[in-house]
C-alpha positions as CSV (number, residue, x, y, z in Angstrom):
1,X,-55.7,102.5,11.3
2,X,-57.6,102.3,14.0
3,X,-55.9,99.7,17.1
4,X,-57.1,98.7,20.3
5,X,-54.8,97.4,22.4
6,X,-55.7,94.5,24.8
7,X,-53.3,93.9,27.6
8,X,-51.5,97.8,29.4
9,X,-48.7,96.3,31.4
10,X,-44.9,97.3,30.9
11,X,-44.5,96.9,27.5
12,X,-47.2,98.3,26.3
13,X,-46.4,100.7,29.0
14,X,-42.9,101.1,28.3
15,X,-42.7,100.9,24.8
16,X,-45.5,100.2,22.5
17,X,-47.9,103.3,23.7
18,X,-45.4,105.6,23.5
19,X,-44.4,104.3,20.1
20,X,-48.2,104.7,18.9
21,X,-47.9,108.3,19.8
22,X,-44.9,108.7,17.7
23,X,-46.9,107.4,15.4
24,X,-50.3,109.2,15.6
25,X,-50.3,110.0,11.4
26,X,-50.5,105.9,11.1
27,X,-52.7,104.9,14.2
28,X,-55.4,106.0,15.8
29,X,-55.7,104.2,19.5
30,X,-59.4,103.5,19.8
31,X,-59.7,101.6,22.6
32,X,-57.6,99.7,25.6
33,X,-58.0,97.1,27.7
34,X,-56.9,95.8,30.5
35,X,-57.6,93.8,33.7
36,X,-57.3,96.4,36.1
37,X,-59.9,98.9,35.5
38,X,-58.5,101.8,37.2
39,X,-55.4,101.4,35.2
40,X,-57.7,101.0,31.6
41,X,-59.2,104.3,32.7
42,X,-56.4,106.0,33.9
43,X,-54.3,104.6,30.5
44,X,-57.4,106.2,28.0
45,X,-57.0,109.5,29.6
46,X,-53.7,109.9,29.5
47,X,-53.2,108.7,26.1
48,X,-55.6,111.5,24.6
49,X,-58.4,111.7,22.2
50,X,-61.4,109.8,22.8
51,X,-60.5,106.3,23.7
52,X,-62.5,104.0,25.3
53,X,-61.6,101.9,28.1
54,X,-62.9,97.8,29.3
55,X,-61.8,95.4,31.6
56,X,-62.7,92.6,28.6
57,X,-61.1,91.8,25.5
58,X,-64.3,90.6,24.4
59,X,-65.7,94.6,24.5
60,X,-62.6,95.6,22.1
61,X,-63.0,92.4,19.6
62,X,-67.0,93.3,19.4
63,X,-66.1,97.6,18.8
64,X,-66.8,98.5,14.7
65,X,-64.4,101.2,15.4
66,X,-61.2,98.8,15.8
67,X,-60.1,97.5,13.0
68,X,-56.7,95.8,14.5
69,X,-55.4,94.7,17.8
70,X,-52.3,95.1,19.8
71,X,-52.4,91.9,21.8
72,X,-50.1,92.5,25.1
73,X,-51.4,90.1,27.5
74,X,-49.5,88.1,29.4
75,X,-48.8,84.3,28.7
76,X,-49.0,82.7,24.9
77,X,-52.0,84.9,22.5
78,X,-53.0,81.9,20.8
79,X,-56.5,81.9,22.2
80,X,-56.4,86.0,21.9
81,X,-55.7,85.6,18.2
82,X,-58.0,83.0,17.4
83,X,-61.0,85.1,18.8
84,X,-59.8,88.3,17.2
85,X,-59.3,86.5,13.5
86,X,-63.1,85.6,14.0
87,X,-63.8,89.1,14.9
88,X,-62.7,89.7,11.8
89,X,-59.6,91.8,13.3
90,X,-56.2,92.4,11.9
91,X,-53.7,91.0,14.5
92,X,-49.8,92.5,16.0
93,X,-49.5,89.4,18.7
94,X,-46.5,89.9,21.0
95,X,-44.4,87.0,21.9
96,X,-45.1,84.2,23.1
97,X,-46.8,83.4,20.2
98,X,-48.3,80.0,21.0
99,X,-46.8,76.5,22.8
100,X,-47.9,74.5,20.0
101,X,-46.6,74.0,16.3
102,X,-50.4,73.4,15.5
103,X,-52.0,76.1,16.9
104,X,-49.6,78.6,14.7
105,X,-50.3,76.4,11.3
106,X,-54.1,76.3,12.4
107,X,-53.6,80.7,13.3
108,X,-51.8,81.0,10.1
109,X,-54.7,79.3,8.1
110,X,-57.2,80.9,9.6
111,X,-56.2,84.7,9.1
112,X,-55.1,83.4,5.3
113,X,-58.8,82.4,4.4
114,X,-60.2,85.8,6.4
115,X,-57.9,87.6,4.0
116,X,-56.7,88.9,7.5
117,X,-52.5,90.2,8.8
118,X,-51.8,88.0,11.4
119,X,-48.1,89.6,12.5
120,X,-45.9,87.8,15.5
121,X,-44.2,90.8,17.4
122,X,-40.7,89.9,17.0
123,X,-39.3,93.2,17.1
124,X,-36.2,92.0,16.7
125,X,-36.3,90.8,13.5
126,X,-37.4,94.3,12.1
127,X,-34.1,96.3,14.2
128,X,-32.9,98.2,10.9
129,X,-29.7,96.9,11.3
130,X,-31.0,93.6,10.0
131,X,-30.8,94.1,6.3
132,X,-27.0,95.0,6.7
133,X,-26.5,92.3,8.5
134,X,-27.9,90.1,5.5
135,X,-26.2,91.5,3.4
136,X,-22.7,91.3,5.1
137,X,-22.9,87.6,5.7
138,X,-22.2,87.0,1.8
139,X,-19.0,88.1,2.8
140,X,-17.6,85.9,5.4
141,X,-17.7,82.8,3.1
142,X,-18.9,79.3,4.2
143,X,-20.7,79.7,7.2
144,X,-18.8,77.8,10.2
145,X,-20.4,78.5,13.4
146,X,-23.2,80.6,14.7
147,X,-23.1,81.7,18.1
148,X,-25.5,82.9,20.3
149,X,-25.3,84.4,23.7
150,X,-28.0,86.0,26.4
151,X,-26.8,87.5,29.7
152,X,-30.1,88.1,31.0
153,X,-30.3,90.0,34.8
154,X,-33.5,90.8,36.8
155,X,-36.0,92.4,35.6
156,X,-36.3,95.6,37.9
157,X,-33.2,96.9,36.9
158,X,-33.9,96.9,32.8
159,X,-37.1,98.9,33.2
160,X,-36.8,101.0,36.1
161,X,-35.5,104.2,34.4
162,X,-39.5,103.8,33.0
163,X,-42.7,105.1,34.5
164,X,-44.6,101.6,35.5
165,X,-48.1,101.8,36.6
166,X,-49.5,99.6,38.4
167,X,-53.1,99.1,40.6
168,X,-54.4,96.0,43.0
169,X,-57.9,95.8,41.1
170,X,-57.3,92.6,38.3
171,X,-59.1,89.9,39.2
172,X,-56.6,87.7,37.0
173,X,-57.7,84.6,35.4
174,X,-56.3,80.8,35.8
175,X,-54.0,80.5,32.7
176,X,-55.6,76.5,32.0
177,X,-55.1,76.7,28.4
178,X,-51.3,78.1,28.3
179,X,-51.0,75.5,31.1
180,X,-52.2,72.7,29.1
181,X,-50.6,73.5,25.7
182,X,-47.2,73.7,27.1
183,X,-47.7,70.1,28.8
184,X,-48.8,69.1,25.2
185,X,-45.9,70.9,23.5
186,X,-43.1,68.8,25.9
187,X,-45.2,65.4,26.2
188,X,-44.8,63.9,29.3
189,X,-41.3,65.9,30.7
190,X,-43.2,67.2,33.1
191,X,-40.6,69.8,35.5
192,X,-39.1,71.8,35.6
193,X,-38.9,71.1,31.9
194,X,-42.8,72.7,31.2
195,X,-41.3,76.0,33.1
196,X,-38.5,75.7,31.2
197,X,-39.7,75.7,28.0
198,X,-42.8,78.1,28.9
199,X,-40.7,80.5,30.6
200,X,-37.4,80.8,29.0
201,X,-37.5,78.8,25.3
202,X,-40.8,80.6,25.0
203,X,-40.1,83.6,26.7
204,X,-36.6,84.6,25.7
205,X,-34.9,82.0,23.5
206,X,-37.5,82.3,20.5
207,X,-35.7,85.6,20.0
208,X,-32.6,83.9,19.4
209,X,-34.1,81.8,16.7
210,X,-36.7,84.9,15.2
211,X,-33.1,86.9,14.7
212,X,-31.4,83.8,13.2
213,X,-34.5,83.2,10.9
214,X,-34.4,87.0,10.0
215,X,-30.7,86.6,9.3
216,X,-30.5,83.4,7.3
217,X,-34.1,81.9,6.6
218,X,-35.4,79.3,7.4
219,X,-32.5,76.7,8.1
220,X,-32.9,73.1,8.9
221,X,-32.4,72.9,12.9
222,X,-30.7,70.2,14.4
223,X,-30.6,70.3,18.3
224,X,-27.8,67.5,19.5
225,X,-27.3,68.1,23.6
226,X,-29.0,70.9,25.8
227,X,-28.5,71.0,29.4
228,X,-30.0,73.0,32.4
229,X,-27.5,74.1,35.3
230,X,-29.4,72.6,38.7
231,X,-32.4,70.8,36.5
232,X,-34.0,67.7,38.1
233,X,-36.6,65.6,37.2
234,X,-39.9,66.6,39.0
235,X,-38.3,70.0,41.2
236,X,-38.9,73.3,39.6
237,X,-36.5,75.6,39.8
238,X,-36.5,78.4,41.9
239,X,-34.4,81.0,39.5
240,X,-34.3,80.2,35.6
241,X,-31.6,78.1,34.8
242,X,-28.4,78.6,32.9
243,X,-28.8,76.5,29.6
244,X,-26.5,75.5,26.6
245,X,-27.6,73.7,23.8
246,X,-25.5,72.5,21.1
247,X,-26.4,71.4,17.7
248,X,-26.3,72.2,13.6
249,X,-28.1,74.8,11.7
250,X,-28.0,74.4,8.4
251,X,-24.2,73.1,7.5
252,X,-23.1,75.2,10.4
253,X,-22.5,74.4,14.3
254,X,-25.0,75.9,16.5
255,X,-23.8,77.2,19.9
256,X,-26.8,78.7,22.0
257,X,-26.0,80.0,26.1
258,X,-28.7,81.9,27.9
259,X,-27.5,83.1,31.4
260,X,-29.8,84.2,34.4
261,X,-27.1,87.2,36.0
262,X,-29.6,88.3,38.1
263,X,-27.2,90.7,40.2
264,X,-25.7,92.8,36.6
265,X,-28.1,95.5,35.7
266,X,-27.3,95.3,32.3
267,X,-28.9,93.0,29.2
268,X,-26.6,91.5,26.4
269,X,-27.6,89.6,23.6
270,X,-24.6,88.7,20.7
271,X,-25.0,87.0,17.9
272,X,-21.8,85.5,17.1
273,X,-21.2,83.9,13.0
274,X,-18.0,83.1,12.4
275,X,-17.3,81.9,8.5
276,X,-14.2,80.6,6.3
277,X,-13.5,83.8,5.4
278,X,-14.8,86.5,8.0
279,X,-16.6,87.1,10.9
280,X,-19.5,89.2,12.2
281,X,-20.6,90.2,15.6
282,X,-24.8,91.5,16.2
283,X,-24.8,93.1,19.0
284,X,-28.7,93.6,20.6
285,X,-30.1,95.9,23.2
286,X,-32.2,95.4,25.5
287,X,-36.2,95.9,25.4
288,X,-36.6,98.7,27.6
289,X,-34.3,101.0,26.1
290,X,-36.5,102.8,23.7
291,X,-34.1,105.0,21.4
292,X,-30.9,102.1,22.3
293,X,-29.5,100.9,18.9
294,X,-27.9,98.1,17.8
295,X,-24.5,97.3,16.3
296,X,-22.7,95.1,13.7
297,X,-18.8,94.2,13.3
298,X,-18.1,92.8,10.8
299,X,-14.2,91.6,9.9
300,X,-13.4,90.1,6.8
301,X,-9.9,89.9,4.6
302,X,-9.4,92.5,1.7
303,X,-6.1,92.4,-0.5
304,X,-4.3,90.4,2.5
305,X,-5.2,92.9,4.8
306,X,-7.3,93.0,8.0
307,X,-10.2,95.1,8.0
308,X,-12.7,95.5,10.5
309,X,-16.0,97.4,10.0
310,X,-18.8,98.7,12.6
311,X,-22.4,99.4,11.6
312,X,-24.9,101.2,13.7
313,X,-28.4,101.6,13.5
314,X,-31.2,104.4,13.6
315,X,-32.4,105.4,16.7
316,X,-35.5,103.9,15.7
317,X,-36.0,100.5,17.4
318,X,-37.6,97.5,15.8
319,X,-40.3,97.8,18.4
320,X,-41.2,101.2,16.1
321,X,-40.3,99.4,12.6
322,X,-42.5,96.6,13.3
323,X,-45.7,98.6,13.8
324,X,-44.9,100.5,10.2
325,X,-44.3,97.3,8.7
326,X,-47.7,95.9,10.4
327,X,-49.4,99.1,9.3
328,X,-47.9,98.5,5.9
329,X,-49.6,95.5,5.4
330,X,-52.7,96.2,6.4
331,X,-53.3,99.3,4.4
332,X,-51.0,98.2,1.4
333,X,-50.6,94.7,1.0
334,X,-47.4,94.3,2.0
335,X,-45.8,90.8,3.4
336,X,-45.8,89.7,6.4
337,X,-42.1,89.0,8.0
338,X,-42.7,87.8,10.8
339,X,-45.5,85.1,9.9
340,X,-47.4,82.5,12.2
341,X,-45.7,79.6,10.3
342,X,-42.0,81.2,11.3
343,X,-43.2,81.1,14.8
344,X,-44.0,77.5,14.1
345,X,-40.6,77.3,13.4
346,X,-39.1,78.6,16.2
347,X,-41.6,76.4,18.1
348,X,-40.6,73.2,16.8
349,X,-36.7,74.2,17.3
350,X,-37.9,74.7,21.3
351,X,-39.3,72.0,21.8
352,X,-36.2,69.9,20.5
353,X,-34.2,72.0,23.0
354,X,-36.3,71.3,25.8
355,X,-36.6,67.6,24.9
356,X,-32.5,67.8,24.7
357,X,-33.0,68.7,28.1
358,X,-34.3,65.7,29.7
């Protein structure tokens, strides 16, 4: 398949180039873009093979010798996608997705009728621990709780094991649209709910709710009480918040914390389900770790006796999985997991939280 990837910063940098070279019998890297020239230029050279290099998406949506893209732009790729369905591209769009339940139905419809793979990059839900996950949770009977936790520090300190490059030259443009669709997504909140919900909800929580998704479908989401530590009505906040929301999904109790630890180096995401009969513990690593792996305990009863299990995972990451299950689909036909309309699900869960909020 030949990809051009639109947007070099540190993932791309960090992860999805070097998994493209890993996978060089599956993809052929056509083209990259990015704001910064010098680093487009300096990014096609390194990567090897003739690859050209633009400053403008538009150059890599118009190039016969793309036939997907790798959006990794900041902000939501809404806007990206749309113009890269009419392209008549194959799309891998990293998260944020979109602000908007509509504009993933609208996505979703449009790439349907182009006979197009439109693929949200929630790596997550391809980690290849995921499927024994699944399956164990037929073992802890009648689901009870679910409980999700993110202890989330600085940034620095998760990447900075990684080579980040990095030049003055982008001439960056105003982000009006992602602006506007996230003051239509929370109605008239205003902040520091809009940062809120663009920022984290959009930025970090829709994880929480891709995993859960790949875990137990599609379950009906019921968001009760949310709350911001320091949030007040028209002051944004200077540091993202620490936020609990509270709630149901499906017949179980829904417990979500995300924690800004700023001064602890170290990421941790658990997912937490606790049944009648057993319980399991997903344990997550962090995005910048490329060959980190994740890892399952599951305890249950057998015979009257305690027994506790612990599952790891391949070395490869669902950052890798998720770009053979996107080439997959393009060249076989195979679903899509990680559709538009899930993202519209996760959308419309966010915006109850950040509602909850106010």
């Amino acid at each position: 398949m030949r990809l051009g990837v639109i947007g070099l910063g540190l993932i791309a940098q960090a992860v999805h180039l070097q998994n493209l070279q890993a996978l060089r019998e599956k993809y052929q890297v056509t083209h990259v873009c990015d704001l910064s020239p010098t680093l487009a230029a300096q990014v096609a050279a390194e990567y090897g093979g003739p690859v050209r290099h633009s400053t403008d998406a538009a150059d890599v949506l118009a190039d016969p010798e793309v036939d997907a893209v790798l959006l990794l732009t900041p902000g939501t790729h809404a806007e990206l996608t749309r113009r890269a369905l009419e392209a008549g591209k194959h799309v891998l769009a990293e998260k944020p997705f979109a602000h908007t339940v509509a504009e993933c139905q609208e996505l979703h419809e449009m790439a349907a009728a182009k006979g197009l793979v439109l693929q949200v990059a929630y790596m997550k839900m391809y980690d290849p621990i995921m499927p024994r996950a699944r399956a164990e949770l037929a073992n802890l009977g009648a689901i009870r709780l679910v409980r999700v936790t993110v202890l989330h520090p600085a940034d620095r300190p998760q990447f900075d094991h990684q080579r980040f490059l990095r030049h003055g030259d982008a001439v960056v443009p105003d982000d009006a649209y992602g602006r506007r669709k996230a003051a239509e997504a929370v109605g008239d909140l205003g902040e520091p709910y809009v940062s809120i919900y663009a920022n984290v909800l959009q930025g970090s929580v829709v994880h929480e709710l891709s995993v859960l998704r790949a875990l137990f479908g599609e379950q009906p989401i019921t968001i009760a009480h949310a709350q911001a530590a320091g949030a007040k009505p028209g002051v944004k906040l200077e540091e993202p918040p620490q936020l609990q929301a509270l709630g149901t999904f499906g017949e179980a109790q829904l417990a979500l914390s995300w924690n800004w630890l700023p001064d602890y180096p170290d990421y941790g995401e658990e997912i937490a389900v606790f049944g009648s009969a057993g319980r399991l513990y997903l344990n997550l690593p962090g995005p910048y770790l490329r060959d980190a792996r994740a890892s399952l305990v599951v305890q249950t009863v057998q015979g009257g006796e305690r027994a506790t299990t612990e599952f790891r995972s391949d070395h490869r990451t669902g950052f890798l999985h998720e770009l053979l299950a996107f080439h997959a689909s393009v060249t076989e036909g195979a679903p899509v997991m990680s559709t538009a309309m899930g993202a519209a699900y996760d959308t419309a869960a966010l915006q109850q939280i950040a509602r909850s909020l106010r």
